[in-house]
VOTORMI-740947 format. One record per residue (C-alpha): x, y, z. Coordinates in pm, whole numbers, plus 50000, padded with zeros to 5 digits. Example, Ala and Ser with C-alpha at 12.3 -4.5 7.8 and 13.67 -1.06 7.14 Angstrom:
BEGIN
512304955050780/513674989450714/
# end
This chain:
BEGIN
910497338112524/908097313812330/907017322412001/902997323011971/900887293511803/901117302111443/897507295511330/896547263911211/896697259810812/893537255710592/892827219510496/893667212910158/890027219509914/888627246510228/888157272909903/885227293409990/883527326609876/882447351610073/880347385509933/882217415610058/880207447810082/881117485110048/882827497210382/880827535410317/878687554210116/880127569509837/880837559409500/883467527909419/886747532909226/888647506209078/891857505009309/894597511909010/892647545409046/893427554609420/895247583009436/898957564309580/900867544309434/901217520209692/897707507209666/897237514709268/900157492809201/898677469109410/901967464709630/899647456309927/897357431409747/894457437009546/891027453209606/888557487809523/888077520909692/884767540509752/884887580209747/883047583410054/879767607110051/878917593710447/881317592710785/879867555510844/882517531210817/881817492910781/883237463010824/883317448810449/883377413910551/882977392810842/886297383911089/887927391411353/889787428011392/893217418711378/894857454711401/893667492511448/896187511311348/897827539411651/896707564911397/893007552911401/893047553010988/893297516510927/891307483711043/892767451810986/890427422610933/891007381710963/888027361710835/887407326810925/889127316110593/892677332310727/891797359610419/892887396610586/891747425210483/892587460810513/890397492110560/892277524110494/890347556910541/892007584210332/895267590810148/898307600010416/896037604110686/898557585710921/899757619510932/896317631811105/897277613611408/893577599011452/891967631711499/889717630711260/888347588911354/886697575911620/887157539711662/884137514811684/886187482711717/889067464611943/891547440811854/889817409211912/886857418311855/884357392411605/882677414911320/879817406911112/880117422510718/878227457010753/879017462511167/880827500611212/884367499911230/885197535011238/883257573111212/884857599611016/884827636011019/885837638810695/885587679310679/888737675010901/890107653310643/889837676110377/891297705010584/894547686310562/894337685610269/894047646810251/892047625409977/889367605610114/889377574909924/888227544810158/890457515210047/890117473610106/892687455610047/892997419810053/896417417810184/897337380410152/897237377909741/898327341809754/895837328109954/893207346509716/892007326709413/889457356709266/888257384909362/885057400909145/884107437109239/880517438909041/879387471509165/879907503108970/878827539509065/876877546609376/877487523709658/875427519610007/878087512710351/876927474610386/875307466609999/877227436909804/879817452709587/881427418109478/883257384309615/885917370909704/887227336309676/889547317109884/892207287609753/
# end
């Protein structure tokens, strides 16, 4: 068995910024305030949540979908600059075994910031129980040299909330 191509590295002074948007409507919440530890202690990487007020989920920056997660609650995103970035819709909804998501995207697939990822029912979401919070995560901290969420309060699925900025 051959391993696959690992993907080519970044030249050297490649740094770039890219504007990353809000993935739903709702209103943002610094990620130290998400309701698990894993992504308040910012074990995955860093990032912000949205309380979601609309089922709409968007892609919060342009790549390519890396993952979707068996459990429909979680979109993984590549961008051009090798950043990757994670969409996860709710709190333990892994345990919802996608019922609740319909999927917009494939593995593969080339997004544009603000193109649907992913609808939510999230009445079904709060049946279990579940909190909603819709997390991004940039999930390779080393290759990221700042990250500035701006926005605060009510957010629009697909308005700036900040940047992001590559080494």
């Amino acid at each position: 068995m051959t391993a696959a191509p690992a993907a080519a590295p970044k030249p050297a002074g490649t740094a770039s910024t890219a504007t990353v948007l809000a993935p739903v409507d709702g209103t943002i919440e610094p990620i130290d305030q998400v309701p698990d530890e894993t992504f308040a202690e910012k074990l995955l990487g860093d990032g912000f949540a949205v309380i979601p007020k609309s089922g709409t989920i968007v892609a919060p920056v342009s790549g390519k979908v890396s993952t979707v997660a068996q459990a429909k609650h979680a979109v993984g995103i590549t961008t051009d600059a090798g950043l990757e970035v994670l969409v996860h819709i709710g709190i333990d909804t892994v345990q919802l075994n996608g019922d609740p998501f319909t999927v917009k995207v494939a593995e593969g697939q080339q997004l544009t910031a603000g193109d649907p990822i992913v609808e939510v029912d999230w009445n079904a979401v709060r049946a279990a129980g579940k909190p909603t919070d819709v997390i991004v995560v940039f999930t390779n901290p080393a290759l990221v040299d700042a990250l500035s969420i701006t926005a605060a309060g009510a957010v629009t699925n697909g308005s700036p909330v900040g940047t992001v900025t590559t080494k």
